[in-house]
Backbone as numpy.savetxt, mean C-alpha at the origin, in Angstrom:
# Nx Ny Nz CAx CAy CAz Cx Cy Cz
-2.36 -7.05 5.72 -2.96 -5.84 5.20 -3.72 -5.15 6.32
-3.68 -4.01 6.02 -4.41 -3.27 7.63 -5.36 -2.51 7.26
-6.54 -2.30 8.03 -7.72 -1.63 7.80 -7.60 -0.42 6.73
-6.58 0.63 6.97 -6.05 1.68 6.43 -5.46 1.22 4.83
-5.47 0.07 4.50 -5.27 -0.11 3.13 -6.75 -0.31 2.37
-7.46 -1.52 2.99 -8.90 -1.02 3.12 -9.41 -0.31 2.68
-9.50 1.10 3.58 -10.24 2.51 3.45 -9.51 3.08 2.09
-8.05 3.13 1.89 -7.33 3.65 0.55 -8.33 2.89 -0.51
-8.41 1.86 -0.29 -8.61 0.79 -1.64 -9.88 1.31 -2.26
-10.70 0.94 -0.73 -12.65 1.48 -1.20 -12.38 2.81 -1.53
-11.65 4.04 -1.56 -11.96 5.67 -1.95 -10.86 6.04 -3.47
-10.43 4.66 -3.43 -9.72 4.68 -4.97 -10.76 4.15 -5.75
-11.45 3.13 -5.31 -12.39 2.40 -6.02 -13.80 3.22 -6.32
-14.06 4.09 -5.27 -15.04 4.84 -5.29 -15.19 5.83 -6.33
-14.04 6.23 -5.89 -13.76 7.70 -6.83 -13.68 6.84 -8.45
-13.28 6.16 -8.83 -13.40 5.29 -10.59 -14.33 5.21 -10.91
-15.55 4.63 -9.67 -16.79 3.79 -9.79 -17.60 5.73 -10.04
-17.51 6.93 -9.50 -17.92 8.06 -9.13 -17.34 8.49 -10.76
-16.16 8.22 -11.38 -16.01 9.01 -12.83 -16.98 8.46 -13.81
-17.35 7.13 -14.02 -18.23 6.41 -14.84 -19.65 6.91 -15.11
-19.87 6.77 -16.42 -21.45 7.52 -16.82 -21.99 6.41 -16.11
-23.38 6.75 -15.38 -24.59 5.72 -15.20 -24.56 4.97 -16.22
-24.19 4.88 -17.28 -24.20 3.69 -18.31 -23.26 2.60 -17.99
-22.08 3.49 -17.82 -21.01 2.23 -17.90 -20.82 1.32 -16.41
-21.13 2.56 -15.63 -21.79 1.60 -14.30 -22.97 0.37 -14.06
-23.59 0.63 -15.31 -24.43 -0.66 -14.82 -23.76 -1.82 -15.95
-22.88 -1.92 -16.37 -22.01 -2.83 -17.02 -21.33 -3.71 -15.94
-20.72 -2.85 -14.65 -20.06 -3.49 -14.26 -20.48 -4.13 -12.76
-20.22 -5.05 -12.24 -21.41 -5.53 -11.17 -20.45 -5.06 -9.53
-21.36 -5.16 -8.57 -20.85 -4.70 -7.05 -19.34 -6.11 -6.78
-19.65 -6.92 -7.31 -18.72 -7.96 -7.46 -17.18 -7.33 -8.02
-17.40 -7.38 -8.59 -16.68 -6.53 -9.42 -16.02 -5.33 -9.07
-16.36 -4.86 -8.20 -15.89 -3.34 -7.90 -15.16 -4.12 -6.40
-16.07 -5.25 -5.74 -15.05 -5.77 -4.62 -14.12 -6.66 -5.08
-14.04 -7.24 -6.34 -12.87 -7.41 -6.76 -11.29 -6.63 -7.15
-11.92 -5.22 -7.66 -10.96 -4.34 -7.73 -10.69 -3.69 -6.72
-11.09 -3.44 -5.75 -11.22 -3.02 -4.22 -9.90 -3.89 -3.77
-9.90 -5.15 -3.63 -9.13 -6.62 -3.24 -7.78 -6.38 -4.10
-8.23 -5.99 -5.75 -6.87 -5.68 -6.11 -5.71 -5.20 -5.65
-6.64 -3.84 -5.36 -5.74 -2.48 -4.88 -5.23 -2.55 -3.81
-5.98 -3.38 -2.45 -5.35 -3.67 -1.51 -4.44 -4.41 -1.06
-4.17 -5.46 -2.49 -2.79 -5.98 -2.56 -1.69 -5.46 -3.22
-2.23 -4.53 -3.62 -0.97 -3.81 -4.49 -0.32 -2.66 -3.44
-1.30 -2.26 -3.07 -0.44 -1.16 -1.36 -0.21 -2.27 -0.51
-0.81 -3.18 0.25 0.22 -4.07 0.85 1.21 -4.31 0.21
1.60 -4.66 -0.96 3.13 -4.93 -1.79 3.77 -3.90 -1.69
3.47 -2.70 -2.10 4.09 -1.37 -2.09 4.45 -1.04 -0.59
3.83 -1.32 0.26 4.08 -1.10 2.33 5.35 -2.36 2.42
5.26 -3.12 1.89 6.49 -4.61 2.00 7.43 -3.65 1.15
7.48 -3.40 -0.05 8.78 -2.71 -0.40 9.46 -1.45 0.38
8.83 -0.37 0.86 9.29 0.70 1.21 9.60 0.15 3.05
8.66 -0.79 3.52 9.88 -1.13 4.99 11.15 -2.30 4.28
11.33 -3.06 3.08 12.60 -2.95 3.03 13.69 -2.56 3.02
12.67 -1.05 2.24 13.74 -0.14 1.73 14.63 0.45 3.17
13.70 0.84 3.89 13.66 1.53 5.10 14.36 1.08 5.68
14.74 -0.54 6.29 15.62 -1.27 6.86 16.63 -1.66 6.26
16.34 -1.61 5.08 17.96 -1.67 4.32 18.53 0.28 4.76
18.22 1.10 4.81 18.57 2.20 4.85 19.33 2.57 6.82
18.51 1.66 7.57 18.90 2.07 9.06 19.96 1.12 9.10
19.89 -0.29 8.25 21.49 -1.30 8.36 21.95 -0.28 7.46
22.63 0.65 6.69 23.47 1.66 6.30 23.88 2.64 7.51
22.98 3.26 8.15 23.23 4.19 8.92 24.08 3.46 10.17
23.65 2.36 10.40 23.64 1.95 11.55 25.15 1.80 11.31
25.64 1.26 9.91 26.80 0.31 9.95 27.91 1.80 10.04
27.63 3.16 9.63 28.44 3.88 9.36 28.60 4.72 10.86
27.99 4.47 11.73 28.34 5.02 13.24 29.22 4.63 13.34
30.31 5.18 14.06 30.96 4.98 14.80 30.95 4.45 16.19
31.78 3.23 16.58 30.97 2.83 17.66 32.70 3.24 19.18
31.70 3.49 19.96 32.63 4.11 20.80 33.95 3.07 21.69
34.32 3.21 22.13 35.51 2.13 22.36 35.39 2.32 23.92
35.15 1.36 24.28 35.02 1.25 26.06 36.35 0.93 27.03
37.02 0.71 26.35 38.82 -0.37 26.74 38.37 -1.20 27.49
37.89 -2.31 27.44 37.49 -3.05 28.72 38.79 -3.87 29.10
């Protein structure tokens, strides 16, 4: 996971923790919010693992449909 999932995680988390009345915020503890923080940052690391599969499954397509040039050796 890289810093940059991190920073996504805490300003997703922020912004939830930022919609909540002062009431329902003190329900829920700083624990708690670095737990869902931890969530989120495994769920975009999962989501970053799917889309470079995707990605490398997509350049073995391209790759396989070149034409490859013929040298006569």
């Amino acid at each position: 996971m890289t810093d940059h999932h991190l920073r996504l995680a805490r300003e997703v988390v922020d912004d939830f923790r930022n919609s909540l009345s002062g009431e329902a915020r003190e329900y829920i503890s700083e624990a708690q919010f670095d737990d869902l923080v931890a969530a989120v940052r495994r769920l975009l690391a999962r989501e970053h693992e799917h889309i470079t599969d995707l990605l490398e499954a997509l350049v073995r397509t391209l790759r396989g449909g070149v034409e490859k040039p013929e040298i006569g050796l």
